[in-house]
OpenMM code with the backbone's topology and positions (N, CA, C; nanometers):
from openmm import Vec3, app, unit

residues = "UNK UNK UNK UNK UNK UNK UNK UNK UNK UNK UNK UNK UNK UNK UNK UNK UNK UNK UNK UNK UNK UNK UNK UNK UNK UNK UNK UNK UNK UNK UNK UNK UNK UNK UNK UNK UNK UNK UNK UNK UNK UNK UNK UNK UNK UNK UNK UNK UNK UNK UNK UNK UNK UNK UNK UNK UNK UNK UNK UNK UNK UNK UNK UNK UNK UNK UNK UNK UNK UNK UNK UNK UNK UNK UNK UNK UNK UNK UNK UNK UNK UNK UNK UNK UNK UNK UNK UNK UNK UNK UNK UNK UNK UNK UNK UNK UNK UNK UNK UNK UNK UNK UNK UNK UNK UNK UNK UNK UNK UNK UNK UNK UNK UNK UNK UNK UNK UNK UNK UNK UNK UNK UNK UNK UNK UNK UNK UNK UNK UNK UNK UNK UNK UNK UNK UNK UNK UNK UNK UNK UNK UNK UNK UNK UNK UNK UNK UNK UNK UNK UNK UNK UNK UNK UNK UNK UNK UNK".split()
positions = [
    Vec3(0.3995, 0.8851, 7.0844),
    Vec3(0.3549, 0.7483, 7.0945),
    Vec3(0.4185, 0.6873, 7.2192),
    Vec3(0.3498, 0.6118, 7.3225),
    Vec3(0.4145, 0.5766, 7.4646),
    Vec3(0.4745, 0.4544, 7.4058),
    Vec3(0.5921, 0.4227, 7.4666),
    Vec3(0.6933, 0.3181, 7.4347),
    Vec3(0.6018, 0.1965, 7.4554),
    Vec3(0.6761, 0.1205, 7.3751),
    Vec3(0.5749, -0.0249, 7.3928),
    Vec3(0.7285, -0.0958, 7.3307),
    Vec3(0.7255, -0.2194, 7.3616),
    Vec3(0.8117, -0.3361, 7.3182),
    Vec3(0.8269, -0.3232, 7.1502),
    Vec3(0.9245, -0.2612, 7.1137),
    Vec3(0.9931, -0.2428, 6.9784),
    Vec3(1.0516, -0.3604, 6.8774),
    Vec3(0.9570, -0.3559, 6.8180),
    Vec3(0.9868, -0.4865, 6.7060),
    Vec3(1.0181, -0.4177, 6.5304),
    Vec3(1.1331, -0.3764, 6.5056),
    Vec3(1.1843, -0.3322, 6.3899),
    Vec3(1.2534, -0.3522, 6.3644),
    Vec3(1.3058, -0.3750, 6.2305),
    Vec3(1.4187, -0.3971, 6.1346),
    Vec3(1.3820, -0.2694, 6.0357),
    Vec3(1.5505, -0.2324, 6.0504),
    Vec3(1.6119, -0.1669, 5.9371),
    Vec3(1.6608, -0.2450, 5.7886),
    Vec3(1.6397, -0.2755, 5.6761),
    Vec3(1.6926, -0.3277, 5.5950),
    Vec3(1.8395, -0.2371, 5.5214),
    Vec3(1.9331, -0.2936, 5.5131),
    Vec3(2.0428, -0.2357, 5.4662),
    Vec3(2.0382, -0.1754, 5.3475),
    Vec3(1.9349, -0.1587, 5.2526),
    Vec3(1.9094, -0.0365, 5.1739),
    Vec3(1.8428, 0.0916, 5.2608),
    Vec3(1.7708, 0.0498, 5.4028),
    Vec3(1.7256, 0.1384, 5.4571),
    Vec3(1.8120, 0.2357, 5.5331),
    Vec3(1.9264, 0.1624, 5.5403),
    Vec3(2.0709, 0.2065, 5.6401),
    Vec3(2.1389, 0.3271, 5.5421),
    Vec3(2.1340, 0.2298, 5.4457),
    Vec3(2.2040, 0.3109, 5.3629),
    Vec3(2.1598, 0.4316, 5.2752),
    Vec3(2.0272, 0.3997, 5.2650),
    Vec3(1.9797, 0.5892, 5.2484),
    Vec3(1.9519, 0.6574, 5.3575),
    Vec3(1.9615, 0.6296, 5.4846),
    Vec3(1.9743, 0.7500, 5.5616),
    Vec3(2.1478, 0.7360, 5.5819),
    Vec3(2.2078, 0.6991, 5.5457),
    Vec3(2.3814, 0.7060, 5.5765),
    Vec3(2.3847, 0.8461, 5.4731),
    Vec3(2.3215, 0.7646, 5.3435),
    Vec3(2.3491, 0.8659, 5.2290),
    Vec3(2.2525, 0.9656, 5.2613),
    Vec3(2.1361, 1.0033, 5.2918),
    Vec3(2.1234, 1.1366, 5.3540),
    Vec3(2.1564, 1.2301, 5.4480),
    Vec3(2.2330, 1.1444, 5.5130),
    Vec3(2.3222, 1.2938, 5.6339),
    Vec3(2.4552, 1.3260, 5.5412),
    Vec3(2.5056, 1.2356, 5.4575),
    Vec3(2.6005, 1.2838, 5.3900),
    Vec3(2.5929, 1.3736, 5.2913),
    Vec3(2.4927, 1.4157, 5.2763),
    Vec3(2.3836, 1.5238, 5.1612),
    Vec3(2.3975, 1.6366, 5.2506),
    Vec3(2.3019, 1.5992, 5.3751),
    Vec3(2.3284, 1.6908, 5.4568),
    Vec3(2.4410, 1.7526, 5.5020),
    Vec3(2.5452, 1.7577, 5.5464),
    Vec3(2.6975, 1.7242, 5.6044),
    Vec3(2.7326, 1.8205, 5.4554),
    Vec3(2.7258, 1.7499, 5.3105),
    Vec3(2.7811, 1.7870, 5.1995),
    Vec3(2.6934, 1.9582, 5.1803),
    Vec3(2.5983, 1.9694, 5.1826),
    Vec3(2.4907, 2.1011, 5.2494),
    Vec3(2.5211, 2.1859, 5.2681),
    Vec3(2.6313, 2.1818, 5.4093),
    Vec3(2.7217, 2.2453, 5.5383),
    Vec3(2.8202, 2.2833, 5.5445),
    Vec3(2.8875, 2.2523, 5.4239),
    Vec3(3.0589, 2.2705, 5.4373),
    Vec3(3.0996, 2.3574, 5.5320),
    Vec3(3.0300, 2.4305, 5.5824),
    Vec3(3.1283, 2.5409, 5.6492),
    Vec3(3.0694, 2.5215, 5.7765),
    Vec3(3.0445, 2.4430, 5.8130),
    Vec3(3.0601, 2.3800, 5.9938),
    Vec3(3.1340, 2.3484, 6.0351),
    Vec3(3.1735, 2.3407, 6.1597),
    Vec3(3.3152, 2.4151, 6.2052),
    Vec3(3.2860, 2.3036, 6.3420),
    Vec3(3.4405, 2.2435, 6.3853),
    Vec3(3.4555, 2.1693, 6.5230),
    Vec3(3.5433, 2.2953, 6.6198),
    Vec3(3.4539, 2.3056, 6.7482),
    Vec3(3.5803, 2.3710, 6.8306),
    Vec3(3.5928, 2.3217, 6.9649),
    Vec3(3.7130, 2.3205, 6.9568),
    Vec3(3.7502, 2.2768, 7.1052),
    Vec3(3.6767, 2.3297, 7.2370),
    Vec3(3.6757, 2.2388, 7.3494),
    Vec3(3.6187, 2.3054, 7.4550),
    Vec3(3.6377, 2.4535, 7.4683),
    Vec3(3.7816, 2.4549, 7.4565),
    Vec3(3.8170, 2.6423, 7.5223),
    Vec3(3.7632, 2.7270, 7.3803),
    Vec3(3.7904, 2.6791, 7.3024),
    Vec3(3.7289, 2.7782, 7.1518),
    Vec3(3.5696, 2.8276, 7.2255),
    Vec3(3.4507, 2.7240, 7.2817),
    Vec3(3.3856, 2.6952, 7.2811),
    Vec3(3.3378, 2.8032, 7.4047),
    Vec3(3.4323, 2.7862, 7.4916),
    Vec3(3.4048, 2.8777, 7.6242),
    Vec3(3.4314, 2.9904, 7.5820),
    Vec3(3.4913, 3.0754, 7.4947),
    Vec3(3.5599, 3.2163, 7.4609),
    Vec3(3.4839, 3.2635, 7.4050),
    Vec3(3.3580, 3.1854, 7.3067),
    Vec3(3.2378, 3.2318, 7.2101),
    Vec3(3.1640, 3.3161, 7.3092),
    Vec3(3.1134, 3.4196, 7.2403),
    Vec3(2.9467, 3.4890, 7.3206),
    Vec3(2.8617, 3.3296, 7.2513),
    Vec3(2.7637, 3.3587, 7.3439),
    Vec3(2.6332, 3.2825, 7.3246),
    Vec3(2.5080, 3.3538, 7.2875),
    Vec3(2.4423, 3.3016, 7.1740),
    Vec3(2.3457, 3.3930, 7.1511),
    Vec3(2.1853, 3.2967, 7.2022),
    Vec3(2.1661, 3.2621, 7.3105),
    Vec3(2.0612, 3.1608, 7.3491),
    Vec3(1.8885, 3.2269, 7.2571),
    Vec3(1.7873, 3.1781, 7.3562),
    Vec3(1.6863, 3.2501, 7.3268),
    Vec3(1.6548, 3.4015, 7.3495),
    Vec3(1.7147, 3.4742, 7.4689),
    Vec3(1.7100, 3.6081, 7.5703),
    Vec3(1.7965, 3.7046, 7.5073),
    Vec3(1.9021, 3.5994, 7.3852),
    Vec3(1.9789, 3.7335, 7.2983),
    Vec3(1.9305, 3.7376, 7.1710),
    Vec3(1.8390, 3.6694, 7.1423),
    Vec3(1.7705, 3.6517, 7.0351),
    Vec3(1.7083, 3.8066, 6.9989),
    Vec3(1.6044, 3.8509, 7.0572),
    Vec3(1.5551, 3.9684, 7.0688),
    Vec3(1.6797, 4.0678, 7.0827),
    Vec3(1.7970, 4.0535, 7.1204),
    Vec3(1.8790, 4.1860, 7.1422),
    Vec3(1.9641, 4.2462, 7.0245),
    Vec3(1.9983, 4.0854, 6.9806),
    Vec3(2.0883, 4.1361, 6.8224),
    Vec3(1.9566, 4.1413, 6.7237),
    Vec3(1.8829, 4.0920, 6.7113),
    Vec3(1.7635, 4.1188, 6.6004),
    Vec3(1.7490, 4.2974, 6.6346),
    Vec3(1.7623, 4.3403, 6.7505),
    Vec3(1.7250, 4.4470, 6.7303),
    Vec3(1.8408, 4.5492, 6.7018),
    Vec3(1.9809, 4.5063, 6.7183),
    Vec3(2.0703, 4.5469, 6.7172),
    Vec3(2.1188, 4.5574, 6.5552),
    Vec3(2.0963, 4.4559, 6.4993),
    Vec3(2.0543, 4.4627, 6.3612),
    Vec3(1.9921, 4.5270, 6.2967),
    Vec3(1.8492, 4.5537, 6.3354),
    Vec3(1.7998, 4.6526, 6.2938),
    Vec3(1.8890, 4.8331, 6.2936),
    Vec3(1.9203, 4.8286, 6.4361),
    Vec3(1.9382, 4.9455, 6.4425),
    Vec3(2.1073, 4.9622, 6.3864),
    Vec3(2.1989, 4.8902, 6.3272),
    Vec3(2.2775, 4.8769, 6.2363),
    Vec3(2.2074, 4.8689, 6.1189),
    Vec3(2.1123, 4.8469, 6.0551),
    Vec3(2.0702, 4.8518, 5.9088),
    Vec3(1.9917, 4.9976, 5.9105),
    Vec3(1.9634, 5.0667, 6.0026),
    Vec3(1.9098, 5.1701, 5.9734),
    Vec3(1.9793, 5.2837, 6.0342),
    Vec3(2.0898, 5.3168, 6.0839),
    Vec3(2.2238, 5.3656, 6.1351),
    Vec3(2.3259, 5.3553, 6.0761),
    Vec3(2.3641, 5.3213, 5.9491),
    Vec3(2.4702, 5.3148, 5.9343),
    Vec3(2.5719, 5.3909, 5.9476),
    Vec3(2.5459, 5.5412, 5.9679),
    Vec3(2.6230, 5.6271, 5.9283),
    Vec3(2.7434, 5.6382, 6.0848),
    Vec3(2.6491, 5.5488, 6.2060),
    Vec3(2.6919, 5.5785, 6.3737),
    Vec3(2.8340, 5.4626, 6.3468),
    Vec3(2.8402, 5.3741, 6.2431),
    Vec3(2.9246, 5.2473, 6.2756),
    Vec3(3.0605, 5.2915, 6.2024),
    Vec3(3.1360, 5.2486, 6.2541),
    Vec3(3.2937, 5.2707, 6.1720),
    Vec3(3.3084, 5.2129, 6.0439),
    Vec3(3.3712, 5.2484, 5.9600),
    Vec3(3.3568, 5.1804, 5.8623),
    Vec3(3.4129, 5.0406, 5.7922),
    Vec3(3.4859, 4.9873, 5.9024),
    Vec3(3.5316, 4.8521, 5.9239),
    Vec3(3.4114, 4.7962, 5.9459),
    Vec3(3.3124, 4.8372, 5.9705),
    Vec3(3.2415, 4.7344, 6.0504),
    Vec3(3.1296, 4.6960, 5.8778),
    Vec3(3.1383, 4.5288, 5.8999),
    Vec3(3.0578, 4.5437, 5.7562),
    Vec3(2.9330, 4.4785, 5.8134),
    Vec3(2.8374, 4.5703, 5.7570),
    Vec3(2.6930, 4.5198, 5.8261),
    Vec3(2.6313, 4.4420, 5.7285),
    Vec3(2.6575, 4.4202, 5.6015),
    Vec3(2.6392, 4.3119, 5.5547),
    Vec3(2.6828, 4.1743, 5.5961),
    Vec3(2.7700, 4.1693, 5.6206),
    Vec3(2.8121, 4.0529, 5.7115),
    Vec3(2.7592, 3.9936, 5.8495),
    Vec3(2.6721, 4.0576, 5.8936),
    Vec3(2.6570, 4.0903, 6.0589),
    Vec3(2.4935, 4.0337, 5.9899),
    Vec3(2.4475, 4.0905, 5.8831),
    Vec3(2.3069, 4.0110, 5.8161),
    Vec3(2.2946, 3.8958, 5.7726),
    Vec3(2.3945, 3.8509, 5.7114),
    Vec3(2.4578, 3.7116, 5.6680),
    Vec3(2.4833, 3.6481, 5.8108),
    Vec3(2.5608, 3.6775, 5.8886),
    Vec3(2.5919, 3.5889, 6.0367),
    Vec3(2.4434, 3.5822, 6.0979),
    Vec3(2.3695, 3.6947, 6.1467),
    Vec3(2.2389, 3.6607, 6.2104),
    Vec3(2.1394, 3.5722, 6.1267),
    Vec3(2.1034, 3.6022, 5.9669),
    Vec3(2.0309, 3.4898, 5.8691),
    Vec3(2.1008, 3.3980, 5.8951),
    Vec3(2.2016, 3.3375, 5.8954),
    Vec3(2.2831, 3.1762, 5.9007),
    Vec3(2.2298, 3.1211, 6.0312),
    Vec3(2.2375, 3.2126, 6.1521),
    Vec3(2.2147, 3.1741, 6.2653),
    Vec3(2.0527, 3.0744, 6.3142),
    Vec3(1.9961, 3.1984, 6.2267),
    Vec3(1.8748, 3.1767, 6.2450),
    Vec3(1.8103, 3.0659, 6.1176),
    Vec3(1.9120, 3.0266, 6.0698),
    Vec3(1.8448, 2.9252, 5.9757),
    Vec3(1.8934, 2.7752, 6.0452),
    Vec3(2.0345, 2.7841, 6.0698),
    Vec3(2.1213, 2.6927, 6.1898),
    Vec3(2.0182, 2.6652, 6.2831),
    Vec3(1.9377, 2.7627, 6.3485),
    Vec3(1.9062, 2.7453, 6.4567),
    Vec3(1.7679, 2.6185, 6.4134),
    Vec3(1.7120, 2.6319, 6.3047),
    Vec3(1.5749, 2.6234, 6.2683),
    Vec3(1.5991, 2.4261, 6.2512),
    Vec3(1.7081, 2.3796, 6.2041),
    Vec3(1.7710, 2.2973, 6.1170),
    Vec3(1.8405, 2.2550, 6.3007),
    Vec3(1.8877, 2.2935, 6.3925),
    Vec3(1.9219, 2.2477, 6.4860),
    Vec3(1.8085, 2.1834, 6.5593),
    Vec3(1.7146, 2.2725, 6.5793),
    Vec3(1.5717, 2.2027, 6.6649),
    Vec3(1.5289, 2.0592, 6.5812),
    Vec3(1.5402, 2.0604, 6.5005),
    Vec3(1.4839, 1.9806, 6.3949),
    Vec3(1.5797, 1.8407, 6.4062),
    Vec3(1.6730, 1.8939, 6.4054),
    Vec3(1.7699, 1.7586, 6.4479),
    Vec3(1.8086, 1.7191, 6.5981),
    Vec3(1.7567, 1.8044, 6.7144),
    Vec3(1.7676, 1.7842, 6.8492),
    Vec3(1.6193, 1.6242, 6.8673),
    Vec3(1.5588, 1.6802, 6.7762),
    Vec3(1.4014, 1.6323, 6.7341),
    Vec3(1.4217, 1.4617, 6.7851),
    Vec3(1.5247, 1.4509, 6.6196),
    Vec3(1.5462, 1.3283, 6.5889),
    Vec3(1.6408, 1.2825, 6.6452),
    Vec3(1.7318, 1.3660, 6.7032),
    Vec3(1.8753, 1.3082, 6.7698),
    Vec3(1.7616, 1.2433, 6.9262),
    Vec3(1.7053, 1.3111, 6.9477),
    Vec3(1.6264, 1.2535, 7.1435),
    Vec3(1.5164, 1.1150, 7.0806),
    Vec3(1.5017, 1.1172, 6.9651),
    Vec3(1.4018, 0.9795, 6.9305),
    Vec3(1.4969, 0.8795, 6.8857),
    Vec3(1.6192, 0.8776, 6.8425),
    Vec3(1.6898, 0.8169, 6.8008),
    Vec3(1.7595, 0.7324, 6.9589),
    Vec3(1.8094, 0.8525, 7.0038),
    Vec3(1.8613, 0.8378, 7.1420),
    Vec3(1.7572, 0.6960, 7.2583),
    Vec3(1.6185, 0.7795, 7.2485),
    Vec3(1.5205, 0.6975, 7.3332),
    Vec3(1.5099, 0.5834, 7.2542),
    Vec3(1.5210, 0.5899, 7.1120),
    Vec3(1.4932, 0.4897, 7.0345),
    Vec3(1.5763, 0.3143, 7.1190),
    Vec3(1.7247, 0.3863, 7.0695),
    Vec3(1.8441, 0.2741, 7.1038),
    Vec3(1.8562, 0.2620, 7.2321),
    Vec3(1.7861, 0.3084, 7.3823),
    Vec3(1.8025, 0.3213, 7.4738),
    Vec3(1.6921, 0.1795, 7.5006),
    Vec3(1.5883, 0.2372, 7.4279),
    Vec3(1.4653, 0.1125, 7.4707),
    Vec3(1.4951, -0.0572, 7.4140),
    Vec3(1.5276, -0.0260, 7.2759),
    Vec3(1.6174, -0.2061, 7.2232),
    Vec3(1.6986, -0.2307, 7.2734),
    Vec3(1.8088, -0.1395, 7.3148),
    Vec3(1.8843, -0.1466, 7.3661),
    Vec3(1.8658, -0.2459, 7.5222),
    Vec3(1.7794, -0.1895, 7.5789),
    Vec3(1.7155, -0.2553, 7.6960),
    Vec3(1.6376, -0.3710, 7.6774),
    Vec3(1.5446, -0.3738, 7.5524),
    Vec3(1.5359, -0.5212, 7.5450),
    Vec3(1.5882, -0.5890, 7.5095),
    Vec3(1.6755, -0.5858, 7.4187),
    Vec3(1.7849, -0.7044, 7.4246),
    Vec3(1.8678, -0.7468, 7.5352),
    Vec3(1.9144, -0.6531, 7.6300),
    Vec3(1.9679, -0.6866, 7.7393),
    Vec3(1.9126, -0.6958, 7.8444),
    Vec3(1.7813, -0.7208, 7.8316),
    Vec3(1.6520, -0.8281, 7.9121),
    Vec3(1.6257, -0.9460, 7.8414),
    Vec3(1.6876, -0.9655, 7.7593),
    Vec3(1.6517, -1.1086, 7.6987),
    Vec3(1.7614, -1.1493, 7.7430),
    Vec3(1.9015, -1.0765, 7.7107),
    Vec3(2.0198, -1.1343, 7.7493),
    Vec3(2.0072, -1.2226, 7.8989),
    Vec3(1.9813, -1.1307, 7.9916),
    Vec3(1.9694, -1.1780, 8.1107),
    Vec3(1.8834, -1.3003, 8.1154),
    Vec3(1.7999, -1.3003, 8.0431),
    Vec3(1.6897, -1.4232, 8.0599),
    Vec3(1.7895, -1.5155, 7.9818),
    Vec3(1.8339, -1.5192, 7.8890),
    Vec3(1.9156, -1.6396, 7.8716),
    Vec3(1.9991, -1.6924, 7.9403),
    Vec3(2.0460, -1.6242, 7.9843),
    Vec3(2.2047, -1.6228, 8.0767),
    Vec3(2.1201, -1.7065, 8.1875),
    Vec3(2.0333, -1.6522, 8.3022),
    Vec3(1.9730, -1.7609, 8.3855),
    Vec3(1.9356, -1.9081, 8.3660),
    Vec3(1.8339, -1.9006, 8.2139),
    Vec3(1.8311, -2.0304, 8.1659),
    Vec3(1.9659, -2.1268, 8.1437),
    Vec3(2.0936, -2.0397, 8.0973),
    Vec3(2.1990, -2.0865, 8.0507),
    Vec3(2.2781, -2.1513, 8.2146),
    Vec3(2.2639, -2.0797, 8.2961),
    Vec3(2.3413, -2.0969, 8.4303),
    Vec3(2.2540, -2.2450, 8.4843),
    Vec3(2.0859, -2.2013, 8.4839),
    Vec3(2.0570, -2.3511, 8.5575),
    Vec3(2.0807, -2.4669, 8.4889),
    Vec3(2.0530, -2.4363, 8.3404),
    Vec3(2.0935, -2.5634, 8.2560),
    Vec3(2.2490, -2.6497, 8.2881),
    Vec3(2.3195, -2.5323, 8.3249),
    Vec3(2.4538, -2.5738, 8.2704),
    Vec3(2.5075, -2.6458, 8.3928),
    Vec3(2.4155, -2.6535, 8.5173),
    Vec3(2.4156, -2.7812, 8.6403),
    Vec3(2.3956, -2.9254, 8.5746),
    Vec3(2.3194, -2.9266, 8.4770),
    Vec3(2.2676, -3.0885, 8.4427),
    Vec3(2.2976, -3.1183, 8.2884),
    Vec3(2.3641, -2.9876, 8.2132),
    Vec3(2.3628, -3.0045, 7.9997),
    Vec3(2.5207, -2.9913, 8.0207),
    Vec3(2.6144, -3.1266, 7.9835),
    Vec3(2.7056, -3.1283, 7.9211),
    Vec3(2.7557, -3.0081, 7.8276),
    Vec3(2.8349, -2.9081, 7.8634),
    Vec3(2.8770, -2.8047, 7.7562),
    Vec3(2.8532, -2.6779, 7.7559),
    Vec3(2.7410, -2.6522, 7.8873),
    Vec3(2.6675, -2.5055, 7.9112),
    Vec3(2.7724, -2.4731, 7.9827),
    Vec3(2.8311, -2.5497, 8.1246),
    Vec3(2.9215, -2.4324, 8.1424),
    Vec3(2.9924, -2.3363, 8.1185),
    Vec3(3.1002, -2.3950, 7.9658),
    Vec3(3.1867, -2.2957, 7.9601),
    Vec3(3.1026, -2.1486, 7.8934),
    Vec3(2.9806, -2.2023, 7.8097),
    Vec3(2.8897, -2.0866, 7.7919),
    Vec3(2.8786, -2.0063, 7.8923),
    Vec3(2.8028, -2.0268, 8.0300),
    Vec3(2.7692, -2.0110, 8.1668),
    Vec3(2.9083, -1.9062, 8.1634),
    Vec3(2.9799, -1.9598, 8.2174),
    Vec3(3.1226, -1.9292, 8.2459),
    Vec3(3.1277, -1.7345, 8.1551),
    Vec3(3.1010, -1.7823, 8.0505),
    Vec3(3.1515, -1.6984, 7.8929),
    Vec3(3.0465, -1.5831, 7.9499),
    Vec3(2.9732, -1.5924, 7.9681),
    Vec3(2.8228, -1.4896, 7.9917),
    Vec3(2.8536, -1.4221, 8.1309),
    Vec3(2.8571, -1.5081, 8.1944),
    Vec3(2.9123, -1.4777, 8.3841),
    Vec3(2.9985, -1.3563, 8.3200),
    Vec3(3.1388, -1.3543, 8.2786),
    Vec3(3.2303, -1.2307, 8.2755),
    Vec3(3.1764, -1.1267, 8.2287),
    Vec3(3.0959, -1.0464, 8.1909),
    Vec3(2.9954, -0.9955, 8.2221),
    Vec3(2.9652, -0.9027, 8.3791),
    Vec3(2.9511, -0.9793, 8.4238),
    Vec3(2.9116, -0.9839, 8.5863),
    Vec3(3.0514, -0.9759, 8.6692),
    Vec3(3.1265, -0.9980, 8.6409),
    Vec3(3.2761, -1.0833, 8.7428),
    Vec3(3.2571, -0.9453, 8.8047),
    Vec3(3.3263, -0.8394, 8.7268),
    Vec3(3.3902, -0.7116, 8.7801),
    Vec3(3.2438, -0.6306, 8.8932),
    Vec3(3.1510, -0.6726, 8.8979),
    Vec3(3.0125, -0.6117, 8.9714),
    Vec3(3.0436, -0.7111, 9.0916),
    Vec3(3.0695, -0.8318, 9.0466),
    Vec3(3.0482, -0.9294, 9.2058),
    Vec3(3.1977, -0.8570, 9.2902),
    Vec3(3.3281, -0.8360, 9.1966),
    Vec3(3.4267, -0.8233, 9.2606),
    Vec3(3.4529, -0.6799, 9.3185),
    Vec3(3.3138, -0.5596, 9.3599),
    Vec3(3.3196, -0.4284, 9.3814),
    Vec3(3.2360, -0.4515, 9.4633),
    Vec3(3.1487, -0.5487, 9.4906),
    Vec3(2.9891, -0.5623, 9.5668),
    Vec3(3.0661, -0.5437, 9.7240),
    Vec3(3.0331, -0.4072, 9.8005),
    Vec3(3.0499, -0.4597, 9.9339),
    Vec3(3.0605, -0.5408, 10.0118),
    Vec3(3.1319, -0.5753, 10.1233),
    Vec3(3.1204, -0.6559, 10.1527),
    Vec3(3.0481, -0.6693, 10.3171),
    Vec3(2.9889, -0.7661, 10.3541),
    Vec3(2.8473, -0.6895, 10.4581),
    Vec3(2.9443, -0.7389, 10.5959),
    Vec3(2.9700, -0.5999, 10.6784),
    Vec3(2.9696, -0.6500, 10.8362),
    Vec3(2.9246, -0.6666, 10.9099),
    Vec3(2.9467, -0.7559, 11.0230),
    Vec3(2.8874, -0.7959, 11.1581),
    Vec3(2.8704, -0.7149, 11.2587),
    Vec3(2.8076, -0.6096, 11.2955),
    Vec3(2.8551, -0.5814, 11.4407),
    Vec3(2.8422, -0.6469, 11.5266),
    Vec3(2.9654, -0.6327, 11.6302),
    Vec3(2.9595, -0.7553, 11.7177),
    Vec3(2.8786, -0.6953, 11.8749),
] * unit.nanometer
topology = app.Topology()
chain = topology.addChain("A")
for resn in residues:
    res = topology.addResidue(resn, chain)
    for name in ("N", "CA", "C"):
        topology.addAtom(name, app.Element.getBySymbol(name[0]), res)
């Protein structure tokens, strides 16, 4: 749907069953795991291009067993690739909603702080001739201070 000027309300029962459905979700998951950047860099990556290599590598561990040491548990290695590939299914799905959510608050986000601005102008010319706008004026301006006080400053050549 092409963006158009967003007029919605969430009602706070509405907040609160999707609060309470990621916490379903989340509760789902227990065994999701935070890792640090370096944890993060030390992992293999299994993108789309290794997709095809362990599926087949799998295979040829489920029908080989006899070539693998016997530490090696290939039940486990079926369990890690099924998890992966269910992770993976449940990741797209939430990349989905995480980029509509994202564009979502990006676009209100922007209109409210196009209205902002439109007030703030109204608020600045008013506050030449309305008793009391200044210190508003003033209040809204800080905002702005730290942009006017970085703005280049223009030279002459002589």
């Amino acid at each position: 749907m092409p963006y158009q000027n967003i007029s919605a309300k969430l009602t706070d029962a509405d907040v609160q069953a999707i609060k309470d459905a990621l916490a379903t979700i989340e509760a789902k998951l227990p065994f999701l795991v935070n890792l640090t950047v370096e944890e993060r860099r030390k992992l293999f990556k299994m993108g789309n291009k290794s997709h095809a290599f362990v599926s087949n590598s799998l295979t040829a561990a489920q029908s080989n067993r006899g070539i693998l040491p016997a530490s090696f548990n290939v039940d486990e290695f079926v369990s890690d690739y099924q998890l992966a590939t269910t992770l993976n299914e449940i990741h797209f799905g939430l990349q989905q909603l995480t980029e509509k959510v994202d564009d979502t608050l990006m676009a209100v986000s922007s209109e409210a702080m196009s209205s902002s601005l439109t007030v703030y102008d109204y608020v600045k010319t008013a506050a030449k001739k309305t008793p009391g706008l200044k210190a508003i004026a003033d209040q809204l301006g800080e905002r702005f201070k730290a942009m006017r006080a970085k703005a280049p400053k223009e030279t002459t050549a002589a």
